[in-house]
C-alpha positions as CSV (number, residue, x, y, z in Angstrom):
1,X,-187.1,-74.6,132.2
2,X,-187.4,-72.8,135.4
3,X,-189.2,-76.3,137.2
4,X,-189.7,-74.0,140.5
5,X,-192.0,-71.9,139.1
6,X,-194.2,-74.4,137.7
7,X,-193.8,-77.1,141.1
8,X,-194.9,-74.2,143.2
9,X,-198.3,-74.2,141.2
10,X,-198.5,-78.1,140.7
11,X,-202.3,-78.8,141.1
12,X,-202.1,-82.6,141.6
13,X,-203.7,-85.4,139.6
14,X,-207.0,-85.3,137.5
15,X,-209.5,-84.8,140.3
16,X,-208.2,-82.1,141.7
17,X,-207.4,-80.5,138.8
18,X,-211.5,-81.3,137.7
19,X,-212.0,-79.4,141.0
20,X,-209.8,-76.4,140.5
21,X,-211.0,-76.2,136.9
22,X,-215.0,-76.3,137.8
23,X,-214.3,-73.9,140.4
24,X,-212.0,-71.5,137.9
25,X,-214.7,-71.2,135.4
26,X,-217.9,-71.4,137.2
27,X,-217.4,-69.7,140.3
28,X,-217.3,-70.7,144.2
29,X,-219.3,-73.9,145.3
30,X,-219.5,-76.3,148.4
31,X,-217.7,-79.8,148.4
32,X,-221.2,-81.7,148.1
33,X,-221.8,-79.2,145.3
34,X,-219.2,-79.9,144.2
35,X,-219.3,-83.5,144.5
36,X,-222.9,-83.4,142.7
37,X,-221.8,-81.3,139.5
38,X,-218.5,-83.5,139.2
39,X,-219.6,-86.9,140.0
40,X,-217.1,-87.4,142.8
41,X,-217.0,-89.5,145.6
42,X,-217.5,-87.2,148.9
43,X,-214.3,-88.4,150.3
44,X,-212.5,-87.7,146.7
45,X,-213.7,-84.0,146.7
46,X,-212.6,-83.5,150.7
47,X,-209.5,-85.2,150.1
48,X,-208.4,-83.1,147.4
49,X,-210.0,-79.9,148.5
50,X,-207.8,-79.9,151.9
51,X,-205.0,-80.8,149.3
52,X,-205.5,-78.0,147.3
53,X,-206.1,-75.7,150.2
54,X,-203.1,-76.4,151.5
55,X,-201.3,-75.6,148.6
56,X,-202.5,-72.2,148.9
57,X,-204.7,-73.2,145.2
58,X,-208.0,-72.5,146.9
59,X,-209.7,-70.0,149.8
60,X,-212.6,-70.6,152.2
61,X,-215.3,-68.1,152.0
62,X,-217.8,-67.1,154.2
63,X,-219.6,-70.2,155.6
64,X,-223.6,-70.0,154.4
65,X,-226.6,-71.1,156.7
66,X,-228.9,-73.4,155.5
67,X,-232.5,-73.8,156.3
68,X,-231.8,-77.6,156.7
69,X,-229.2,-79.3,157.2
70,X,-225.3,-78.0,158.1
71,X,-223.8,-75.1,156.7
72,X,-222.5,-74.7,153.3
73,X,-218.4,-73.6,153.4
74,X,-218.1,-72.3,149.9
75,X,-214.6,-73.0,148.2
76,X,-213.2,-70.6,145.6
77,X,-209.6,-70.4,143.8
78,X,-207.1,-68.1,144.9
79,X,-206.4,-65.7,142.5
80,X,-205.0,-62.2,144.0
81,X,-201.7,-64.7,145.2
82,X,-202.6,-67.2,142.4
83,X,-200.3,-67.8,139.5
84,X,-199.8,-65.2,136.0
85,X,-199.8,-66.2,132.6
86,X,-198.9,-64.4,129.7
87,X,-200.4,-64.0,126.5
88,X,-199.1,-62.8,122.7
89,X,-201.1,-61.8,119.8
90,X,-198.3,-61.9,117.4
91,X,-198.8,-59.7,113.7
92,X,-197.3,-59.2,111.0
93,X,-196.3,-56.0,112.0
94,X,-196.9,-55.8,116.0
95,X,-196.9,-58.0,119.3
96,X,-199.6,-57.6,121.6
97,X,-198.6,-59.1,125.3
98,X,-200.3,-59.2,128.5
99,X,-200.3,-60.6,131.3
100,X,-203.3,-62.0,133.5
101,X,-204.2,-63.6,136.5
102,X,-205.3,-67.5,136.2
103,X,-208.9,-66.0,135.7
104,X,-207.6,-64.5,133.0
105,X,-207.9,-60.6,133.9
106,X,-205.9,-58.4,132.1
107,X,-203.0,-56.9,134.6
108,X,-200.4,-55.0,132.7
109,X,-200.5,-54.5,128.5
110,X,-196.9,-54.2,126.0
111,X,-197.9,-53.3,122.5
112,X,-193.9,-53.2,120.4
113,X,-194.1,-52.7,117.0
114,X,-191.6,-54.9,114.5
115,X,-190.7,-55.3,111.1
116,X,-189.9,-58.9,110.2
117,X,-191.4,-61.9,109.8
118,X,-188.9,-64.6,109.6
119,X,-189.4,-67.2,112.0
120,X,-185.8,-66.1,114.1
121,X,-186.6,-62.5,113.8
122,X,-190.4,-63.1,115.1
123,X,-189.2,-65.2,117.7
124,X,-187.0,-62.9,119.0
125,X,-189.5,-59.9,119.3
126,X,-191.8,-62.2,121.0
127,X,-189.3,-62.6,123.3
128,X,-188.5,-59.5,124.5
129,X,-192.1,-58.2,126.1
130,X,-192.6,-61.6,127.7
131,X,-189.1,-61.4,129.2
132,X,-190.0,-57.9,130.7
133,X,-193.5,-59.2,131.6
134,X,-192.2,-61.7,133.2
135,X,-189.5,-59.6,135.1
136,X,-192.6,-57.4,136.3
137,X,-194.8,-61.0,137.8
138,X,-192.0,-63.3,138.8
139,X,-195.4,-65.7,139.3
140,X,-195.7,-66.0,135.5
141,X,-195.7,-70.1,134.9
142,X,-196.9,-70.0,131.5
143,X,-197.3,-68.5,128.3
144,X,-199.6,-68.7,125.3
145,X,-199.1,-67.4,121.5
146,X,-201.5,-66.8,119.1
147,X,-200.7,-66.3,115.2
148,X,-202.8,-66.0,112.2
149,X,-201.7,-69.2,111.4
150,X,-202.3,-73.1,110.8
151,X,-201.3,-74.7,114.5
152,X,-201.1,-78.3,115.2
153,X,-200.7,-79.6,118.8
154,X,-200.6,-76.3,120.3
155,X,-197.2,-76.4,119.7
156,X,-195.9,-75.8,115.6
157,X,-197.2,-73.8,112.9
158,X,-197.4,-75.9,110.0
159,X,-198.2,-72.7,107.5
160,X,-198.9,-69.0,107.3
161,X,-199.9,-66.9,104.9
162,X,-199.7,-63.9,106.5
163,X,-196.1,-64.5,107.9
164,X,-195.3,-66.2,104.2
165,X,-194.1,-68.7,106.2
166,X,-194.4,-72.1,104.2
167,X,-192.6,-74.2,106.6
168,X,-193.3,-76.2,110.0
169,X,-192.0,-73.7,112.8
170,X,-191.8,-75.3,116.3
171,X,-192.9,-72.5,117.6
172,X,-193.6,-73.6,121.2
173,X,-190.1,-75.3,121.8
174,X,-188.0,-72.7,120.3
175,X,-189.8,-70.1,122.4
176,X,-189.8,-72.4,125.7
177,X,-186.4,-72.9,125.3
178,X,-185.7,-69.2,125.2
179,X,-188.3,-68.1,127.6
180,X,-187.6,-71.1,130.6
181,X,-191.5,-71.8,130.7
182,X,-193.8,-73.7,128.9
183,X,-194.9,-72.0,125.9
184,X,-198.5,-73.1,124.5
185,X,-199.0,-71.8,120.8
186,X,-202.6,-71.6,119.1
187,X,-204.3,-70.1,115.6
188,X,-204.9,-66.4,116.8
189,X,-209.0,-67.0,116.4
190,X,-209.3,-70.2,117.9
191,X,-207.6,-68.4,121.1
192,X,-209.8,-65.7,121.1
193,X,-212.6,-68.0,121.4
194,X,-211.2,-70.0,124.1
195,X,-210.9,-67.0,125.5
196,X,-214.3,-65.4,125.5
197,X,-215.5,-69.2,126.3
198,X,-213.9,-69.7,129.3
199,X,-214.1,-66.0,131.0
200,X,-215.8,-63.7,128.2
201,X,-219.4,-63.2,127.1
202,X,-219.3,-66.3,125.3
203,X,-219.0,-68.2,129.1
204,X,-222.7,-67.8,128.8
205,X,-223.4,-69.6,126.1
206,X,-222.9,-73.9,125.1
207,X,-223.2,-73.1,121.4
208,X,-222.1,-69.7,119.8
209,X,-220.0,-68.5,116.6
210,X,-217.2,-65.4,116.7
211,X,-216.9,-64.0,113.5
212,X,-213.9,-61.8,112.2
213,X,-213.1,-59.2,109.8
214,X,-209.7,-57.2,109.3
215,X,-206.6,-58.2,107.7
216,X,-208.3,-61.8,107.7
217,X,-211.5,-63.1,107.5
218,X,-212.4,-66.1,109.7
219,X,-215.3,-67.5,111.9
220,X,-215.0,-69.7,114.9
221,X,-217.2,-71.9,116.9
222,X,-217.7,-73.5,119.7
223,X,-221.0,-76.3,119.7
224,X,-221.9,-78.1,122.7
225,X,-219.1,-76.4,124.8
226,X,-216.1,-77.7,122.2
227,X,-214.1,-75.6,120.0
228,X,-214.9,-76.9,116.6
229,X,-211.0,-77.2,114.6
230,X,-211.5,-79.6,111.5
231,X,-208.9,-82.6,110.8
232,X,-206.7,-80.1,108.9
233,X,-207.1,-76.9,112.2
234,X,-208.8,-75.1,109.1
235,X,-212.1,-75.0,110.3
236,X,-213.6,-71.3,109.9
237,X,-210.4,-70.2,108.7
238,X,-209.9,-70.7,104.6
239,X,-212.3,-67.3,103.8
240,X,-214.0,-69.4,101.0
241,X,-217.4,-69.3,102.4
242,X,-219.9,-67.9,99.5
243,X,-220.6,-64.4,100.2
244,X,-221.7,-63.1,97.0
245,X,-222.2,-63.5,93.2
246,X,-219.9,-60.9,91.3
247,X,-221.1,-58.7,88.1
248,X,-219.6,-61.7,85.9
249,X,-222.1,-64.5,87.5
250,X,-218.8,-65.8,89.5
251,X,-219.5,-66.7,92.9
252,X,-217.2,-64.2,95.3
253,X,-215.9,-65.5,99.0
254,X,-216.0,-64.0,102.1
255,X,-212.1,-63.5,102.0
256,X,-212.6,-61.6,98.4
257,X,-215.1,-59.2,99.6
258,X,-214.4,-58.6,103.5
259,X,-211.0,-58.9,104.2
260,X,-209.1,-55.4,104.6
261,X,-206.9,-55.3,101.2
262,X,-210.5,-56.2,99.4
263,X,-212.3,-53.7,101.1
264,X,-209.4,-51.7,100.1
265,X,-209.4,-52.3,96.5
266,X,-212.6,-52.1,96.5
267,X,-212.9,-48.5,97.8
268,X,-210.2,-47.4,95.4
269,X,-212.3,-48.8,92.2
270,X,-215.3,-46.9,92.8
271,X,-213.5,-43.8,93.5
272,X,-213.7,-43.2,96.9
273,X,-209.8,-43.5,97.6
274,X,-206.3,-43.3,96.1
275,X,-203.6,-45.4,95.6
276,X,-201.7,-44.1,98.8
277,X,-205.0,-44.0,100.8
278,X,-205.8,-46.9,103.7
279,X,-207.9,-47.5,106.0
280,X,-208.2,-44.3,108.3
281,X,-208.9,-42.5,105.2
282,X,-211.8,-44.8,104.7
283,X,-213.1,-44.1,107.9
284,X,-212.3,-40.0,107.9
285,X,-214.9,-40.1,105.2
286,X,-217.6,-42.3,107.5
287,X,-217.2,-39.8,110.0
288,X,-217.9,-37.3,107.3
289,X,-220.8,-38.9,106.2
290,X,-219.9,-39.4,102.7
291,X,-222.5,-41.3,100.9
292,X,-219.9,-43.5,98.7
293,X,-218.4,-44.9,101.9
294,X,-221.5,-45.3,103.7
295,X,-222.3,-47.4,100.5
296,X,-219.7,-49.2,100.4
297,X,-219.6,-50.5,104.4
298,X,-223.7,-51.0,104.0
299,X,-222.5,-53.6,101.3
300,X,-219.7,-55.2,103.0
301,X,-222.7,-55.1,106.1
302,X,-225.2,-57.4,104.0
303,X,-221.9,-59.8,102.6
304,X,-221.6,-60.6,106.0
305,X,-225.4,-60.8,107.1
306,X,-225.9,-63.4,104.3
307,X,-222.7,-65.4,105.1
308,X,-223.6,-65.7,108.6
309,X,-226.7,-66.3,107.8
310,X,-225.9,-69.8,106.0
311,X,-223.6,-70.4,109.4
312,X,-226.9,-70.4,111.7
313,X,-228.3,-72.3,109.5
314,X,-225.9,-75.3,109.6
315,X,-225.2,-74.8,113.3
316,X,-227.8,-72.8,115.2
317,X,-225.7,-71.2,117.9
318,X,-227.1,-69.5,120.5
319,X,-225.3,-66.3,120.1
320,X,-223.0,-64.4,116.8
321,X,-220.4,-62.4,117.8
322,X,-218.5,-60.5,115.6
323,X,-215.4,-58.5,116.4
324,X,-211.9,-58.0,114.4
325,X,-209.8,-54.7,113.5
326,X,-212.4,-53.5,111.2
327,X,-215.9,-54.2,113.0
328,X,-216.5,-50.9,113.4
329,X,-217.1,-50.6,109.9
330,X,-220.3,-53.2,110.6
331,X,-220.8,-50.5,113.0
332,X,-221.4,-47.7,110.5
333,X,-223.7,-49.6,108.7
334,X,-226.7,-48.1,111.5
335,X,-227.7,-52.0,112.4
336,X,-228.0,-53.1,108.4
337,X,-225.9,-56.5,109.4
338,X,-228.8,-57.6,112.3
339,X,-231.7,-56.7,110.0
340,X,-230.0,-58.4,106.8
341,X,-229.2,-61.4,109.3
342,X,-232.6,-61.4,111.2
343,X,-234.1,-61.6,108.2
344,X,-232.1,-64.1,106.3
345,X,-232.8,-66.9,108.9
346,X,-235.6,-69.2,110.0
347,X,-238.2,-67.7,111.9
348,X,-237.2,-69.6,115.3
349,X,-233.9,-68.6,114.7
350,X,-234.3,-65.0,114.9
351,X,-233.8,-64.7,118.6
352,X,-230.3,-65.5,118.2
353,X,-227.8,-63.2,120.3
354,X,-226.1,-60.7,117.8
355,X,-223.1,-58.6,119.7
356,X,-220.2,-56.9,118.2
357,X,-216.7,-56.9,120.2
358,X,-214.3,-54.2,120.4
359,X,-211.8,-54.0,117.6
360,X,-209.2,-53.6,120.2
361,X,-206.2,-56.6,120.1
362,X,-207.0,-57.0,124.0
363,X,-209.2,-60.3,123.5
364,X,-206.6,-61.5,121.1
365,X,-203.8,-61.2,123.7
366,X,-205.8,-62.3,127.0
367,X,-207.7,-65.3,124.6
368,X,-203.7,-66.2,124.2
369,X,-203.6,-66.4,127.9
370,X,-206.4,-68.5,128.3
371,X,-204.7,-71.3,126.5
372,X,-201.6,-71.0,128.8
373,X,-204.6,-71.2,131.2
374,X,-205.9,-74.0,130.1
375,X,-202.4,-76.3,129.4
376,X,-202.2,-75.6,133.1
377,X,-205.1,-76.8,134.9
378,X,-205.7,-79.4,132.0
379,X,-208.6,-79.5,129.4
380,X,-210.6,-82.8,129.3
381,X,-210.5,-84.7,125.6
């Protein structure tokens, strides 16, 4: 491992890295501030301020005039000279890397295309954008991967169904050792909502639910401020949520019904494609206006509605947000998915915050950062 790279951005011991952190997320504040918000000592928070300013890990700003009292000297983190971090949103068939400053914006994008999905091959095409990346910001220090995968420790992939890979993969050593930085390695949702927790529209709220529809189906929450994972890092993520009773009185999941090759199917049964026909050729008749599509994507609108519906209901979030390759189907449905939703839920509940994302892999990738970000200045248990 390259250690300069990572001593030159050494942040210090659990205070100051409380400091940095508050300060990362939440924006510039005095040292009473924060000494209030943190529950430090005054002398703690100077003490590891003038550290950390020395270090070149924070920046004065302008000082403020109070009323009463002495002026306030805000402190904020340095970010222009601050350190990089790299992200991957690994597919099945692509790698989507960026890399961003410790706030997380997005400075430079690689989208490569591949064609295997053994662990060595995957490995290697991982590789090769986050070597150039890295060539480009010689003050990357760490790295994060996301997969459409079981993760455990933010280090291994225990399983994958859409790699088919069946076996433990230690995913963040293997790639550490090639790479010469830390590698920090996460389920490809539950990054994306660190991501838009930490520096996305989700930063606004303490409770809110992402969910996703494409070549997978999955929702993820955070409650209370904390991502919720399960004991098996399945939480949100099996597709077997109940989304709708088929013609045969069987009970059909939200994987059966939403996810791409089901919408897929689906589309071919009633008519409305062929056998060699995908998705654009789905949405080439949306823009057309074809009635049978817009049938089918006002259907796949009220699955959703009513399986979300039974998610505010457990967990009355504050906010629903619902992105993935193929939300701008949702889109086409002209709004059916809020009213069917709206609807659906207690009365008190229907001021809940309903916004669709971009389909675009650029959350995936930068919420991959964010947990490079976060192995970094540290994440409280």
């Amino acid at each position: 491992m390259d250690s300069s790279r990572q001593d030159a951005h050494d942040l210090g011991g659990d205070s100051a890295r409380a400091v940095y952190r508050d300060l990362l997320r939440f924006g510039p504040r005095s040292r009473s501030g924060l000494s209030a918000r943190l529950g430090l000592s005054a002398p703690t928070v100077t003490r590891v301020t003038r550290d950390l300013l020395e270090g070149g890990h924070l920046h004065p700003l302008d000082t403020v005039p109070l009323a009463k009292g002495r002026p306030q000297e805000p402190l904020d983190i340095e970010e222009n000279l601050g350190p990089r971090f790299v992200g991957v949103k690994a597919t099945a068939d692509e790698i989507h890397a960026v890399v961003t400053t410790v706030r997380g914006n997005l400075l430079e994008e690689l989208v490569l295309p591949h064609a295997a999905t053994r662990p060595d091959d995957l490995l290697a095409a991982i590789s090769a954008p986050v070597e150039a990346l890295m060539a480009a910001h010689p003050r990357v220090i760490g790295v994060g991967v996301s997969l459409g995968a079981r993760v455990a420790g933010r280090r291994s992939v225990l399983s994958s169904s859409l790699l088919h890979w069946d076996e433990p993969v230690d995913v963040g050593g293997l790639l550490g050792s090639r790479l010469g930085l830390p590698v920090t390695v996460e389920n490809d949702l539950f990054a994306m909502v660190q991501g838009l927790h930490w520096f996305g529209v989700g930063r606004a709220y303490r409770s809110f639910c992402v969910l996703t529809v494409g070549a997978g189906v999955a929702i993820g929450s955070v409650i209370d401020g904390r991502l919720v994972e399960g004991r098996s890092h399945l939480a949100g993520l099996t597709e077997q949520l109940p989304a709708r009773v088929g013609p045969d009185g069987a009970v059909l999941t939200l994987g059966q019904v939403a996810r791409l090759d089901a919408l897929l199917d689906e589309a071919r049964r009633r008519g409305l494609l062929t056998p060699e026909d995908g998705l654009e050729a789905l949405r080439e008749q949306l823009r057309a206006g074809k009635p049978g599509a817009r049938r089918l994507v006002a259907d796949l609108a009220r699955d959703l509605a009513r399986t979300a519906s039974a998610l505010v209901a457990v967990l009355d979030p504050e906010a629903l947000l619902i992105g993935g390759e193929t939300v701008d189907l949702v889109r086409e449905a002209d709004g059916l998915f809020e009213e069917v939703l709206r609807a659906a839920v207690h009365p008190v509940q229907r001021d809940l915050v309903i916004r669709l994302l971009s389909g675009d892999f650029d959350d995936w990738a930068r919420g991959a950062a964010v947990i490079a970000i976060q192995q970094h200045v540290g994440v409280p248990a």
